[in-house]
N, C-alpha and C positions, 0 to 999 in steps of 0.2 A: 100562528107563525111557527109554535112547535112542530105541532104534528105537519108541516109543511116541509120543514126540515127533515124530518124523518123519515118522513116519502122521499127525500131524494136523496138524502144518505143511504137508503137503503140499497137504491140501484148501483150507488158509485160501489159500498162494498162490495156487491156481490160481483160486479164487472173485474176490482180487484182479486180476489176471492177467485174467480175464475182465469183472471191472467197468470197466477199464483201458479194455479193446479196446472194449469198447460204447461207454465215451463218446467216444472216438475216432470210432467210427461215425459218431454221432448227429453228432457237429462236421463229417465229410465231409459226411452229406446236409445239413447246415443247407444247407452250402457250395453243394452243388450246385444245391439248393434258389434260393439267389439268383444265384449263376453263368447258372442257367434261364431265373430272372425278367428278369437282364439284359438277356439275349440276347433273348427274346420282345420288349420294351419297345425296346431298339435295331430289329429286326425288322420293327415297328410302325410308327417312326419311318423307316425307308428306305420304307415304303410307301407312305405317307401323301406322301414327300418325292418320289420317282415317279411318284404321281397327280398332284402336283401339276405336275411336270415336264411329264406327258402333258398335260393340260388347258391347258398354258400354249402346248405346240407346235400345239396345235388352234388355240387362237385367233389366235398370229400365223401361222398357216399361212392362215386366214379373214382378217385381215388386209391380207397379203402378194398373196391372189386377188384384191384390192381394184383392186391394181396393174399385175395381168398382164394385158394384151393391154387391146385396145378393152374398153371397159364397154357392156355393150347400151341403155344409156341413151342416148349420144353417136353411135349408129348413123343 
């Protein structure tokens, strides 16, 4: 009768034991899941903040050409 029990105690653990570890999974990838989306949307955002950077050293660099040297206007 013991070792009858034990035989089938053994499967219920390990069934538990393995529903255990799955939903453990599932809570990493959620994890990763938005750790990803963070990162992408930060990502996004240095991009955008770059472009804009680039676009702004354009124009005071066209600006600044304003300045330098004789204008061929005043020649």
């Amino acid at each position: 009768m013991l070792e009858r029990n034990t035989w089938q105690r053994r499967p219920r653990e390990a069934e538990l034991k393995n529903e255990t570890l799955s939903g453990e999974i599932e809570q990493l990838k959620r994890q990763l899941f938005d750790q990803n989306r963070r990162l992408i949307e930060k990502d996004d955002l240095l991009n955008r903040k770059d472009a804009l950077l680039r676009h702004y050293a354009r124009r005071k660099r066209k600006f600044m050409d304003l300045f330098d040297g004789p204008h061929p206007n005043f020649e």
